[in-house]
N, C-alpha and C positions, 0 to 999 in steps of 0.2 A: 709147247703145244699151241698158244696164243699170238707165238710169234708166229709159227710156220703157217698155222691161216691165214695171218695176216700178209703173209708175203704173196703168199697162193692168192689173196684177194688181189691185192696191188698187181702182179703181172698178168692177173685177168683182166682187170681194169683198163690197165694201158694196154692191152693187144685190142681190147673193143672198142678204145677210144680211135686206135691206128685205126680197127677195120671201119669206125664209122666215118674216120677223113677221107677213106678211098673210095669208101660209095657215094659221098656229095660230088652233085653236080656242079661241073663249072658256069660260072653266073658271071654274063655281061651286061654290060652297062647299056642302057638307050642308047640310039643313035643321040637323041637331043631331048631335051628336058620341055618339058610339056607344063609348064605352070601356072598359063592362065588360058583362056580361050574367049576369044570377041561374043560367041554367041553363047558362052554358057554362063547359067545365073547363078551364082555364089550359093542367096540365097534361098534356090531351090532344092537343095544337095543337104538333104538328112538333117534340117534344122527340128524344133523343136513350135507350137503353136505361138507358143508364149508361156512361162510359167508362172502362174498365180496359184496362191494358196486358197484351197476350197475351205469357205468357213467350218464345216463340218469338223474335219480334217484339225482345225489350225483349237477350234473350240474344246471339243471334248478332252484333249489331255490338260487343257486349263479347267476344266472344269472338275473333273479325274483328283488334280493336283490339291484345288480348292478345298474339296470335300473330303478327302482322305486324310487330311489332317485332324 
Protein backbone atom coordinates (compact mmCIF):
# COMPACT_ATOMS: atom_id res chain seq x y z
CA UNK A 1 0.00 0.00 0.00
CA UNK A 2 2.96 2.37 0.95
CA UNK A 3 4.81 1.54 -1.80
CA UNK A 4 2.12 2.17 -4.60
CA UNK A 5 1.66 5.70 -3.14
CA UNK A 6 4.70 6.29 -3.14
CA UNK A 7 5.28 5.44 -6.83
CA UNK A 8 1.89 7.33 -7.65
CA UNK A 9 3.69 10.30 -5.83
CA UNK A 10 7.15 10.04 -7.62
CA UNK A 11 5.45 9.81 -11.35
CA UNK A 12 3.39 12.94 -10.31
CA UNK A 13 6.27 14.56 -9.31
CA UNK A 14 8.22 14.11 -12.31
CA UNK A 15 5.39 14.69 -14.97
CA UNK A 16 5.04 18.40 -12.99
CA UNK A 17 8.51 18.90 -12.85
CA UNK A 18 8.54 18.17 -17.11
CA UNK A 19 5.36 20.34 -17.19
CA UNK A 20 6.89 23.12 -15.24
CA UNK A 21 10.42 23.10 -17.74
CA UNK A 22 7.98 23.66 -20.76
CA UNK A 23 6.28 26.64 -19.34
CA UNK A 24 9.54 28.62 -18.54
CA UNK A 25 10.46 31.08 -20.73
CA UNK A 26 13.46 31.20 -22.65
CA UNK A 27 15.86 33.87 -21.11
CA UNK A 28 18.70 36.04 -22.96
CA UNK A 29 21.46 37.52 -22.09
CA UNK A 30 21.97 41.52 -22.39
CA UNK A 31 23.34 42.66 -25.39
CA UNK A 32 26.25 44.15 -22.98
CA UNK A 33 26.81 44.29 -19.44
CA UNK A 34 26.05 47.63 -17.80
CA UNK A 35 28.28 47.77 -14.66
CA UNK A 36 29.30 50.98 -13.81
CA UNK A 37 27.91 54.32 -15.20
CA UNK A 38 29.92 57.99 -15.33
CA UNK A 39 26.98 59.78 -13.96
CA UNK A 40 25.64 57.52 -11.52
CA UNK A 41 26.42 57.77 -7.60
CA UNK A 42 27.26 54.47 -5.94
CA UNK A 43 26.57 56.03 -3.04
CA UNK A 44 23.20 57.18 -3.60
CA UNK A 45 21.61 53.72 -4.48
CA UNK A 46 19.78 52.12 -1.18
CA UNK A 47 22.64 52.93 1.32
CA UNK A 48 21.93 53.10 4.80
CA UNK A 49 22.35 56.91 7.06
CA UNK A 50 24.95 55.69 9.10
CA UNK A 51 24.46 53.18 11.76
CA UNK A 52 24.77 54.10 15.35
CA UNK A 53 23.61 52.46 18.30
CA UNK A 54 20.88 54.62 20.10
CA UNK A 55 21.87 54.67 23.81
CA UNK A 56 18.40 53.81 24.86
CA UNK A 57 18.40 50.86 22.81
CA UNK A 58 22.11 49.70 23.62
CA UNK A 59 21.39 50.60 27.80
CA UNK A 60 18.30 48.93 28.94
CA UNK A 61 19.15 45.27 28.22
CA UNK A 62 22.52 46.17 30.42
CA UNK A 63 20.58 47.37 32.75
CA UNK A 64 17.59 44.45 32.41
CA UNK A 65 20.92 42.15 32.73
CA UNK A 66 22.35 44.02 35.88
CA UNK A 67 19.24 43.76 37.89
CA UNK A 68 17.74 40.59 37.19
CA UNK A 69 20.42 38.82 38.82
Amino acid sequence: MFKRSLLNYMVHNESLKCERLKSQKIRRRPESCHGFHPEENARECGGVPGLSAKPPFVLLPLILTIFSR
